[in-house]
Each structure stands twice: as C-alpha cells, then as structure tokens.
C-alpha positions as CSV (number, residue, x, y, z in Angstrom):
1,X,-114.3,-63.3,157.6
2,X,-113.4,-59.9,159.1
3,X,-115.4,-56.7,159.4
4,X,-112.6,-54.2,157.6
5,X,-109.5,-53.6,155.4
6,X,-107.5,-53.2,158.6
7,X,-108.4,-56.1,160.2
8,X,-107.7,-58.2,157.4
9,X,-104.5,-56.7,156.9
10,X,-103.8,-57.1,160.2
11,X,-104.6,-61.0,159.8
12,X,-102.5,-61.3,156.7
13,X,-99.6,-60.3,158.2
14,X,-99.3,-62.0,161.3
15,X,-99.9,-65.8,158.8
16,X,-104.0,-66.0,159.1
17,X,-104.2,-66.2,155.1
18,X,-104.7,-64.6,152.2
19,X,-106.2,-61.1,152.1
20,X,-107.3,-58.7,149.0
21,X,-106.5,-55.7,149.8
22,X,-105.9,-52.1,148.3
23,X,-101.9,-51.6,147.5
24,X,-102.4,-48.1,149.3
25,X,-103.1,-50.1,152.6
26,X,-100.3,-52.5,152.0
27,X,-97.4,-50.8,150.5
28,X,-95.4,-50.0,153.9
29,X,-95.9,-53.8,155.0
30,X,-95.0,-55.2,151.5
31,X,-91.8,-52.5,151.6
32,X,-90.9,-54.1,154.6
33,X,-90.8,-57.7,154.0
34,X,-94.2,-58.6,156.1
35,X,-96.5,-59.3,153.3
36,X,-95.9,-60.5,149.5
37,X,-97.8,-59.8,147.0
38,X,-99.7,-62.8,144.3
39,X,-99.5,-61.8,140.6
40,X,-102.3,-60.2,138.8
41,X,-104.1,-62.6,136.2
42,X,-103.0,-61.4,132.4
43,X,-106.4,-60.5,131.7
44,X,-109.0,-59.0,134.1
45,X,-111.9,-61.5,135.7
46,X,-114.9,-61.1,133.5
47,X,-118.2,-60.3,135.3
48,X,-121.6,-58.9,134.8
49,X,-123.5,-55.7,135.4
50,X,-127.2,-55.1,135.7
51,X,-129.1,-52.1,135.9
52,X,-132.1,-52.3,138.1
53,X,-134.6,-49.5,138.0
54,X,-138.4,-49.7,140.2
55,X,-140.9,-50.8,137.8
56,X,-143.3,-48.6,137.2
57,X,-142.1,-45.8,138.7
58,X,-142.1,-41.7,137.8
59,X,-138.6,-41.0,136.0
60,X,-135.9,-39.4,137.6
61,X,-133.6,-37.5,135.9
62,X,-130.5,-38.1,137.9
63,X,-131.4,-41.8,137.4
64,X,-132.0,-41.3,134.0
65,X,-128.7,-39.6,133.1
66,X,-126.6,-42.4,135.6
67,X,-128.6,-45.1,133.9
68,X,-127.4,-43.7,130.3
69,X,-123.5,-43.4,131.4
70,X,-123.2,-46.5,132.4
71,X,-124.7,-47.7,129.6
72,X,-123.1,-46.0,127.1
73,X,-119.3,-46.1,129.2
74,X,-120.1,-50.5,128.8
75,X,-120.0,-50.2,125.2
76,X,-116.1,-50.3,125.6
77,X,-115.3,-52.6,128.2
C-alpha cells in the first residue's frame, strides 16, 4: 500500500510489484523499457452503483438534477 500514483510508480519500476496506474503517468517509463504493460480484459469488469440520498431531507435541486443524470446516463451502460 502506498499513499500516491507517484509512489507506486516509483515502486513498480524499481521490481516492488504490480501497480494500476494512469497511461499518462506511465507512458515515458513504458517508452523506455522500465515498465510493461498487462493486457486489458475483452470486456470491462462489471460493478455496481448506488445512489444514496439523506432520508428525509429538503430536496436539492443540484442533487436532484445529478441524481437524474446518472440515472438516466445508466440506462446505456
């Protein structure tokens, strides 16, 4: 366990394991030979999202409007 991107980069490229990483971060150190990247799966991991909202509560309609886009932006994943 490290505390940042950096670090773990850092650790992955002097052989203290495997690290998951932005390519942005990478890309000089995988140009050069020091890191390698793993294939990406076929398909993406499945996981789920909740919504959480205070029960209860007076409506806000920032929250409101979020709540809605992500809900109706999940219909097509």
């Amino acid at each position: 366990m490290v505390p940042d991107y950096h670090t773990a980069l850092e650790a992955a490229a002097a052989g203290g394991g495997l690290a998951v990483l932005p390519e942005c971060l990478c890309r000089p150190l995988l140009h050069a030979g020091q890191l390698i990247a793993l294939p990406l799966p076929k398909r993406a991991p499945q996981f789920s999202l909740y919504l959480a909202r205070g029960k209860g509560g007076s409506s806000v309609e920032r929250v409101d409007l979020c709540c809605q886009q992500l809900t109706d932006a999940a219909r097509n994943w």
